[in-house]
C-alpha positions in Angstrom: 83.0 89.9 60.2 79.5 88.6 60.8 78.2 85.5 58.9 74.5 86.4 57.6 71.9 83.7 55.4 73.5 84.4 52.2 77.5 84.3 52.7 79.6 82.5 55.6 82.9 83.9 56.1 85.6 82.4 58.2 89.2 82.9 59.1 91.8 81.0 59.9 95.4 80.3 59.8 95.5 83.3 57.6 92.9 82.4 54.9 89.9 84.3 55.1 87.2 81.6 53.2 84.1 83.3 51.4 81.2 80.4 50.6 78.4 81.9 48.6 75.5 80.4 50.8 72.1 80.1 48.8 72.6 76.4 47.9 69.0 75.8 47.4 69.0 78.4 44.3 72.8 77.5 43.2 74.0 79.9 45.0 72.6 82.6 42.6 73.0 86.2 43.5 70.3 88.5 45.0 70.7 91.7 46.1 71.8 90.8 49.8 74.3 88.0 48.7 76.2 90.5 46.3 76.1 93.8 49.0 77.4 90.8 51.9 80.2 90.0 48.9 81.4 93.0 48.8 81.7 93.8 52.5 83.1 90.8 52.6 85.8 91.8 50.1 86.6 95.0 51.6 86.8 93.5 55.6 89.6 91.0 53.8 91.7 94.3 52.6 91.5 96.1 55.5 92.2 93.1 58.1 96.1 92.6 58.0 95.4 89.3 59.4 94.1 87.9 56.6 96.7 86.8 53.9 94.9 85.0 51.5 91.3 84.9 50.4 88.7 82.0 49.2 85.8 82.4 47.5 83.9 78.9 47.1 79.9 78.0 46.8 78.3 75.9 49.0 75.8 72.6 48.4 76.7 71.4 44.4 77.5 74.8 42.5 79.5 77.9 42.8 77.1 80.3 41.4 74.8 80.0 38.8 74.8 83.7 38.3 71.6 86.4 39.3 68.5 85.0 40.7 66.2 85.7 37.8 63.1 85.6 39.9 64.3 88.6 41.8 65.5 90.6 38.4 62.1 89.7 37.1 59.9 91.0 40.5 57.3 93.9 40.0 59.8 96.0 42.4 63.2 94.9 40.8 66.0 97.6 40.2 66.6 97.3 36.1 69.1 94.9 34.5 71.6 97.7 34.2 71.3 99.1 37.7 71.8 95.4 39.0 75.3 95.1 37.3 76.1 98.6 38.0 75.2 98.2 42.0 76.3 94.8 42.3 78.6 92.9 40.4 80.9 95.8 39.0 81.6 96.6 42.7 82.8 93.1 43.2 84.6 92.6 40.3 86.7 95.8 41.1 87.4 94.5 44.8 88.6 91.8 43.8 91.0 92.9 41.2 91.9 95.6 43.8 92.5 93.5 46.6 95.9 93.5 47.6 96.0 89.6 48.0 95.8 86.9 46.1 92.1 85.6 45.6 91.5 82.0 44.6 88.0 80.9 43.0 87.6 77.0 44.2 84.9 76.1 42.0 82.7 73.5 43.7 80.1 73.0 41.0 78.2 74.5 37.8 79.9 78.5 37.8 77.1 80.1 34.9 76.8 83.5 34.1 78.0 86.3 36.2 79.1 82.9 38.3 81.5 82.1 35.6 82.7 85.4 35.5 83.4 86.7 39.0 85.4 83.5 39.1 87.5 84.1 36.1 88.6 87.9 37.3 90.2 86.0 40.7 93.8 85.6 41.0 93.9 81.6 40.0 90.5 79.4 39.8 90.8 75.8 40.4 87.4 73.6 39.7 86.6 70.1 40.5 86.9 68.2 37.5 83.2 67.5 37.6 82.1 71.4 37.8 81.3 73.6 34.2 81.5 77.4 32.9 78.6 78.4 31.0 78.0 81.7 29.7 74.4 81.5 29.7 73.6 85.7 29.0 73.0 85.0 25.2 70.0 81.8 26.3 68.0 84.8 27.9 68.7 87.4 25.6 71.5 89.6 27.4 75.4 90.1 27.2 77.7 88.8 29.2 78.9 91.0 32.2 80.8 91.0 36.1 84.0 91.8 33.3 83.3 88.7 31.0 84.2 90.6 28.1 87.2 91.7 29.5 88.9 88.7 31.0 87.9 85.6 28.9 89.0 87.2 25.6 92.1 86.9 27.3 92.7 84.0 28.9 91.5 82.1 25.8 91.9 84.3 22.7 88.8 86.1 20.8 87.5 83.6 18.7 86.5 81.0 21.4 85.6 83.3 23.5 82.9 84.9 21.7 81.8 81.1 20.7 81.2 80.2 23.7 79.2 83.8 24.6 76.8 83.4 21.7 76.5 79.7 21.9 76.3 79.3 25.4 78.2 76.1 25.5 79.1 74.1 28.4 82.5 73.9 29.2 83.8 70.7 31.4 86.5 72.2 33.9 88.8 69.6 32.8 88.5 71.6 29.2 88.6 75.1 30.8 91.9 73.8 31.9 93.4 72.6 28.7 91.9 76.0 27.0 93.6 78.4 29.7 90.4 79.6 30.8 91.2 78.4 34.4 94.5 77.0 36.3 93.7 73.4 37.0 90.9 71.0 37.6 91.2 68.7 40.2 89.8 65.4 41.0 86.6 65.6 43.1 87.6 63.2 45.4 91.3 65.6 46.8 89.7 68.9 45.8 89.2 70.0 49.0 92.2 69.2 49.6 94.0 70.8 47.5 92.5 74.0 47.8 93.1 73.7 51.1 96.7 73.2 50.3 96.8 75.7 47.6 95.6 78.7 50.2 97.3 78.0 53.1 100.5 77.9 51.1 99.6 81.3 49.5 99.2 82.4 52.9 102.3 82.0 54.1 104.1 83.4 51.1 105.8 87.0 50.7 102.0 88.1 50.3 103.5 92.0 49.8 105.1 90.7 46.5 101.8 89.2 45.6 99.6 92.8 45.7 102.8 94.4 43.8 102.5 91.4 41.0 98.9 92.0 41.3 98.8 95.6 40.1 101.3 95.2 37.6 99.3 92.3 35.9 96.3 95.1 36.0 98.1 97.6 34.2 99.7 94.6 31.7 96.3 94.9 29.7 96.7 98.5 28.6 100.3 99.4 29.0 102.9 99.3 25.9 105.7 96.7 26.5 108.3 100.2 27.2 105.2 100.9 29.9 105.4 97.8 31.4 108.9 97.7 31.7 109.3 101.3 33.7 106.0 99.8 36.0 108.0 96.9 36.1 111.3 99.0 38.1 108.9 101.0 39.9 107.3 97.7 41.6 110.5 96.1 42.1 112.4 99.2 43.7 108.8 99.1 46.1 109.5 94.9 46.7 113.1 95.4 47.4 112.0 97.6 49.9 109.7 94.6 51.9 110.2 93.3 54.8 109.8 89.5 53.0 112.5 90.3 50.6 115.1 90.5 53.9 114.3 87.8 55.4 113.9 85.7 52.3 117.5 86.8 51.2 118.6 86.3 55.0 116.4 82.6 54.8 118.2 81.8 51.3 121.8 82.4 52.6 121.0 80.7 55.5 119.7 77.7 54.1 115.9 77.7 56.0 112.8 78.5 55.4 111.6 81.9 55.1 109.1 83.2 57.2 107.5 85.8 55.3 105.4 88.1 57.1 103.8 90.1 54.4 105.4 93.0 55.4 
């Protein structure tokens, strides 16, 4: 996977790290950023090397959400076409994505920002980052699935507070509201995430994309639904590779060395 101006991809040790890379405009999206995501996204399914994936802004924000000046240019594709080409695409790869992806959020995450963050696996923020769902200050709605998730994660009411107000939110309050998992000190979040990746990485990663689907389907299935997709999925993880050896590791008091097979 080649790096190019607008992403820088790397992996290693099993973590495959995506760092949104227009720090100058806070990272916000153009049209080449959000086509180099999504290749991005589908290299990391196909590539069995990679175990874990994270997605991470570079300079002092994660993504402050489209690049106005190019939605606004005499040659621009429409508002509509621009969610439909770019950010629905990535939102479904990511919720497809057979891994677990992690949203280390560096910095001010406005927007479609905000949003692609919040439809990854588990989003971690330095305490001194925000979440802003700036549509309403220009006029639009809120999309990249912001309707969907963040209903959900913190219940309708706030939600559509925060969509119509467009209130900051501190990452150490996104955390206490459920909106993300933690916020971490500045000064050991890269650490952490770090931490956090590597040991998703070595974990029975199969389990993970079986979790993964079932937590897709939670949304719209009935509880009776949920519990025949729940069999289904476990029959499928009994089945792994990583289940053996973690029953084998287990009886024989080590640790498991799970190959995500």
């Amino acid at each position: 996977m080649n790096n190019t101006d607008t992403i820088q991809y790397r992996l290693e040790n099993g973590v495959a790290t995506i760092t949104l890379n227009r720090p100058s405009v806070y990272n916000s999206f153009n049209r080449e950023m959000a086509l180099a995501l999504q290749d991005c996204l589908r290299e990391c399914q196909q590539n069995d090397e990679v175990r874990a994936v994270l997605l991470t802004g570079a300079g002092k924000a994660f993504c402050a959400g489209q690049d106005l000046a190019e939605a606004s240019g005499p040659e621009s594709l429409e508002i509509s076409q621009i969610v439909v080409q770019h950010y629905n695409p990535i939102v479904l790869l990511i919720r497809e994505l057979q891994k677990p992806v992690v949203a280390a959020v560096n910095g001010v995450a406005a927007g479609a920002g905000a949003n692609l963050a919040l439809a990854c696996d588990i989003v971690v923020a330095k305490e001194s980052a925000s979440f802003i769902q700036a549509f309403s200050k220009i006029g639009l709605i809120p999309d990249s699935a912001g309707t969907f998730f963040l209903p959900r994660l913190i219940g309708l009411q706030r939600a559509t507070a925060l969509m119509m107000t467009g209130e900051k939110v501190s990452a150490p309050e996104a955390a206490t509201m459920g909106m993300i998992y933690k916020a971490l000190s500045d000064e050991s979040f890269d650490a952490e995430v770090t931490q956090l990746v590597q040991k998703l990485a070595q974990m029975p990663t199969k389990g993970f994309a079986y979790t993964k689907a079932l937590l897709n389907q939670t949304f719209q299935n009935s509880l009776e639904e949920q519990l025949e997709q729940e069999a289904v999925y476990q029959q499928k993880a009994g089945q792994t590779a990583d289940f053996k050896e973690g029953v084998e590791a287990f009886i024989q008091k080590r640790t498991p060395n799970f190959t995500g097979q």
